[in-house]
VEXDREN-2710 file (C-alpha; in Angstrom, 1 decimal):
% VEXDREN-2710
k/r/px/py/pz
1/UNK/-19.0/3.5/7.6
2/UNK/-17.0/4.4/4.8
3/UNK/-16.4/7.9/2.9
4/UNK/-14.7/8.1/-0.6
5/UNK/-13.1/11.1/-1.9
6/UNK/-12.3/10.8/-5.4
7/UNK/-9.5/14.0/-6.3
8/UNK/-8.6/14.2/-10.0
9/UNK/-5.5/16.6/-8.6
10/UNK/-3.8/17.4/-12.3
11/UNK/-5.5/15.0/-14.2
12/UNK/-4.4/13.6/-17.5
13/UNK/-7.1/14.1/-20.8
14/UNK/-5.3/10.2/-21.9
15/UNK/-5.7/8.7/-17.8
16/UNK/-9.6/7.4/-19.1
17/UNK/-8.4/4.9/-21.3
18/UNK/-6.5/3.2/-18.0
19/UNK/-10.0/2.1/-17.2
20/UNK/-9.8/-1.3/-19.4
21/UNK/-8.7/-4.6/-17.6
22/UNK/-5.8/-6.4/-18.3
23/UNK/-5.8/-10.1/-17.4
24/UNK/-3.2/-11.4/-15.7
25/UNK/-1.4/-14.4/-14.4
26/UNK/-2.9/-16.0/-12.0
27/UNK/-1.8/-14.7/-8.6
28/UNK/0.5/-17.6/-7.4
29/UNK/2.8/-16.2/-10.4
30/UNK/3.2/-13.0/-8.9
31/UNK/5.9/-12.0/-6.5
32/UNK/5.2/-10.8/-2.5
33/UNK/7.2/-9.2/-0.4
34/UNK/7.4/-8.5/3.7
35/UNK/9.3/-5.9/5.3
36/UNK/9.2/-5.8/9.1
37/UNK/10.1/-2.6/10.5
38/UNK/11.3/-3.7/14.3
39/UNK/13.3/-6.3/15.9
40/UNK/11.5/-7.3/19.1
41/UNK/8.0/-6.5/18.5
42/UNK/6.5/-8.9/16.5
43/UNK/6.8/-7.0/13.6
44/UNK/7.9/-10.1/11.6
45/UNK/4.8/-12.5/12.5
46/UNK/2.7/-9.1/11.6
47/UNK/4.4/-9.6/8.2
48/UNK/4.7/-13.5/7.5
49/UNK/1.0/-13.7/8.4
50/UNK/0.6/-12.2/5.2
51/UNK/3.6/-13.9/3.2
52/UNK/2.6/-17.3/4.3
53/UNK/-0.3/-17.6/1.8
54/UNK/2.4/-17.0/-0.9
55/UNK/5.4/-18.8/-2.1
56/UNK/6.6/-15.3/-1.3
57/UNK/9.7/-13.7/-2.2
58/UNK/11.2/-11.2/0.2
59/UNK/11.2/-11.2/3.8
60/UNK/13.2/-8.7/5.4
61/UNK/14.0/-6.9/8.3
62/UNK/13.3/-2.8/6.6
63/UNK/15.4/-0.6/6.2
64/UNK/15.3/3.3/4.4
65/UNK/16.9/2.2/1.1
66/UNK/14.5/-0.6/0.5
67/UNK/11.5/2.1/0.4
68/UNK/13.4/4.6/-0.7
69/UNK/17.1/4.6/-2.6
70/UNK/17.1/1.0/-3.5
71/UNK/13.4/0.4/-3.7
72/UNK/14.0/-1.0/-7.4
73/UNK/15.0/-3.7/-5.8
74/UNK/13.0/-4.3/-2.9
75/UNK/9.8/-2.7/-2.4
76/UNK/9.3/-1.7/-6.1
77/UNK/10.3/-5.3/-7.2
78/UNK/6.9/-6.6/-5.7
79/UNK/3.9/-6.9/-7.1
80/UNK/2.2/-6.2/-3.6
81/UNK/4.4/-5.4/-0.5
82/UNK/3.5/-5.4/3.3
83/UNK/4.7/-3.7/6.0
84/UNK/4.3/-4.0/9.2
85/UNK/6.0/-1.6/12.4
86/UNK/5.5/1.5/13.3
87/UNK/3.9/4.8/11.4
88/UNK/3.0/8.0/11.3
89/UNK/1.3/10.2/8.6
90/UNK/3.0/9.6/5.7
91/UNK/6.0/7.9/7.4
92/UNK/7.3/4.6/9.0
93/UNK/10.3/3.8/11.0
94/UNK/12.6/1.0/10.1
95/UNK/15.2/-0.9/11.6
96/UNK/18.0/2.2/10.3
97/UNK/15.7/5.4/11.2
98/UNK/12.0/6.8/10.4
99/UNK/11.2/7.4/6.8
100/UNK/9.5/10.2/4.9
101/UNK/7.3/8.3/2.3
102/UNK/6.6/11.5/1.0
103/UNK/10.3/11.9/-0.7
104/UNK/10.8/8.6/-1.9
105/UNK/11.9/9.9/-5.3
106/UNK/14.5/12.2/-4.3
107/UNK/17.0/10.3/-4.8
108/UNK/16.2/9.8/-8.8
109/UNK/15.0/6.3/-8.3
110/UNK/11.5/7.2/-8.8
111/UNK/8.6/6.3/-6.5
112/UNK/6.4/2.7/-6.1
113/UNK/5.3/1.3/-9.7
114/UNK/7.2/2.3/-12.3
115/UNK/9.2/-1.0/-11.8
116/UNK/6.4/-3.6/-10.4
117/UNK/4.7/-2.4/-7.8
118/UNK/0.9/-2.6/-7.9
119/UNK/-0.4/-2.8/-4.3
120/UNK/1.6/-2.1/-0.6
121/UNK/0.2/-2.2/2.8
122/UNK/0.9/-0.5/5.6
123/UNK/0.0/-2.2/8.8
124/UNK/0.7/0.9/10.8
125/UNK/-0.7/3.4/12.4
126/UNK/-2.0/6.6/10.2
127/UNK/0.2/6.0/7.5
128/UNK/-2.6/6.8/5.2
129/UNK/-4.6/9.8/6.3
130/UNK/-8.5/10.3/5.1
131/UNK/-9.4/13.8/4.0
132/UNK/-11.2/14.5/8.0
133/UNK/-7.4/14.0/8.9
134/UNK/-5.1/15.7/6.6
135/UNK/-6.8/18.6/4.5
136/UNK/-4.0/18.1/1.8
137/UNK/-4.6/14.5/2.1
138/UNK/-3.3/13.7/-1.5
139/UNK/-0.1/16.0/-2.2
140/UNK/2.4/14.2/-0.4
141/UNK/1.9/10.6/-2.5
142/UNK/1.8/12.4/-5.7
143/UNK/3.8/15.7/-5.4
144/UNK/6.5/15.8/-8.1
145/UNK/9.5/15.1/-8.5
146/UNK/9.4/13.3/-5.1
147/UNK/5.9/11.5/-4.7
148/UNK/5.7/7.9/-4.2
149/UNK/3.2/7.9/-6.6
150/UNK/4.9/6.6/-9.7
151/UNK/2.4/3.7/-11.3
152/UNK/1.3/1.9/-7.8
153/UNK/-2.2/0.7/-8.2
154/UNK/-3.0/0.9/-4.4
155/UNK/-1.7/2.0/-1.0
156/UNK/-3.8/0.6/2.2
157/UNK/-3.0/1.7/5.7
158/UNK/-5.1/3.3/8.9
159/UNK/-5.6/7.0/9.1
160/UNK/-6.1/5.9/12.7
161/UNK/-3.4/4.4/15.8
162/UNK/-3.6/0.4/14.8
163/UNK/-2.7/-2.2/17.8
164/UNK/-0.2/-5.3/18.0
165/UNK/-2.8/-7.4/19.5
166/UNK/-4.6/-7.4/16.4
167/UNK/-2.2/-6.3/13.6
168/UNK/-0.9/-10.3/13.3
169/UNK/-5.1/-11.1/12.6
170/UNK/-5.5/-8.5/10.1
171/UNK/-2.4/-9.4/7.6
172/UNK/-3.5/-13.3/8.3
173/UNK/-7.0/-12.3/7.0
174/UNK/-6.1/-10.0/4.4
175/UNK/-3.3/-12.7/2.7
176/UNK/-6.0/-15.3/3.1
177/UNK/-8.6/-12.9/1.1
178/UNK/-5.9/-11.9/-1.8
179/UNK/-4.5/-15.4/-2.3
180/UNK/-8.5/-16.3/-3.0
181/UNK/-8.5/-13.2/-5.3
182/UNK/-10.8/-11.2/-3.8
183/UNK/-10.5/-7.4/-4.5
184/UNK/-7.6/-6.2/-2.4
185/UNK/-8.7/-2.8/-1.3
186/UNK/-11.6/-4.1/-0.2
187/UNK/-9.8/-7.2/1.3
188/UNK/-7.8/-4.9/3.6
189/UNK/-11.1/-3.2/4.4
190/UNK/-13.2/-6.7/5.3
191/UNK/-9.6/-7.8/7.5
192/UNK/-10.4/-4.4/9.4
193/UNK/-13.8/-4.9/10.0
194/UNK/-13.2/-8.7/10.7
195/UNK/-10.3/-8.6/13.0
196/UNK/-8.7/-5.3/13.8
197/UNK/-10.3/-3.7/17.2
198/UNK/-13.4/-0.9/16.5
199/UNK/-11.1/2.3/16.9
200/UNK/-8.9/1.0/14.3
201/UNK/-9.8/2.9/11.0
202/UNK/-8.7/1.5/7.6
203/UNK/-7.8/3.7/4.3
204/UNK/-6.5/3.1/1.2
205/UNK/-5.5/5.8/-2.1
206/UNK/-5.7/4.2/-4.9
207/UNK/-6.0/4.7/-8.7
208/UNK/-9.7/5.4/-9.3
209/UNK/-9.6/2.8/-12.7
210/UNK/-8.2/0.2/-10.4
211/UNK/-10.5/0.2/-7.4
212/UNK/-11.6/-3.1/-8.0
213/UNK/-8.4/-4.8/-9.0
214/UNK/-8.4/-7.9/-7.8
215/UNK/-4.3/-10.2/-7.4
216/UNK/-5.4/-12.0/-10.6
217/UNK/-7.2/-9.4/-12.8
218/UNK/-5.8/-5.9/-12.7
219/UNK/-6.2/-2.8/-14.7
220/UNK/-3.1/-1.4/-16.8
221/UNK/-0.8/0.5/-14.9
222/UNK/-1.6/4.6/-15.0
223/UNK/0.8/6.7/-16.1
224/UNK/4.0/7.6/-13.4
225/UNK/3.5/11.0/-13.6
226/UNK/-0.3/10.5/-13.2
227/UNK/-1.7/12.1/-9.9
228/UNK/-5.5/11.0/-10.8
229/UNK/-6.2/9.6/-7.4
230/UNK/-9.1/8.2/-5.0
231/UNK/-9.5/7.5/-1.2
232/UNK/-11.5/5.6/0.7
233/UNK/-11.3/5.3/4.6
234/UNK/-13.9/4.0/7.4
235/UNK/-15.2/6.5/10.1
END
């Protein structure tokens, strides 16, 4: 089953006029890229089974910077990013340390989106906790001046553990669903149900005017200091 929580934490009076679709290129045009967080582990095949429905363009090894410091660059760059490695609430380790996710911007190079970023995925375990996990579920991905929360359309992960014997099936699905331009929420949601094991539990946050964004046909981006905010997770 699936619960939505939809908290408008601060919201803008102007966020309502976000709710109009903006056509876009079609999604071949856009730009993908995969960020493995181990060596060893099959982080990597985690992550090309998504990039290989893509001419895709990033494929790295992660490290802090590219989330966090340099993310203009890297993460930020893309119009959806995947990662796949290990995770916690609100945190994934990389190939140079774990990462807070929750202070990307304290560095003064903002959070996700206010370069590119539309969608990232977090093929992890608990990255992205549901409200029956975290009580304050929302304040760490838009809490000012350091929330990641900066114009990103989306963020997909599990509020549950997720497993390496199914992690490589559910990127392969999900890259398969957004390449056919399916709506990508809900595409990470079907690749749970399809191929991840039952005790793996999908979420995503998102911006509510974008739930139904699809790779080809996306909403305008909300404002970066906007903290108008949904969830959805499966129980």
């Amino acid at each position: 089953m699936n619960q939505r929580v939809d908290r408008r934490h601060r919201i803008l009076v102007f966020a309502f006029v976000l709710a109009f679709p903006a056509l876009l290129a079609f999604a071949a045009d856009h730009e993908e890229g995969g960020y493995a967080g181990t060596k060893g582990e099959g982080h990597d095949t985690v992550v090309y089974n998504f990039l290989k429905h893509f001419t895709y363009n990033q494929y790295y090894w992660t490290t802090e910077w590219q989330w966090h410091s340099g993310n203009d660059e890297r993460v930020d760059a893309m119009d959806i990013a995947v990662f796949g490695g290990h995770g916690s609430p609100w945190s994934i380790k990389t190939i140079t340390g774990w990462i807070d996710l929750s202070t990307i911007a304290d560095t003064g190079a903002w959070g996700w989106g206010d370069t590119d970023a539309d969608f990232i995925a977090f093929e992890s375990c608990k990255v992205v906790p549901g409200d029956i996990d975290q009580a304050d579920w929302w304040t760490k991905w838009v809490q000012e001046p350091n929330g990641a929360w900066d114009g990103v359309h989306q963020i997909m992960g599990f509020r549950t553990d997720s497993y390496q014997s199914t992690d490589q099936d559910v990127t392969d699905y999900f890259g398969a669903r957004v390449r056919a331009n399916y709506a990508i929420w809900q595409s990470w949601f079907d690749a749970s149900n399809e191929e991840a094991r039952s005790d793996e539990m999908a979420s995503v946050v998102f911006h509510p005017p974008a739930e139904f964004d699809t790779y080809a046909n996306m909403v305008a981006d909300p404002p970066y200091d906007s903290n108008w905010i949904g969830l959805w997770y499966q129980y």
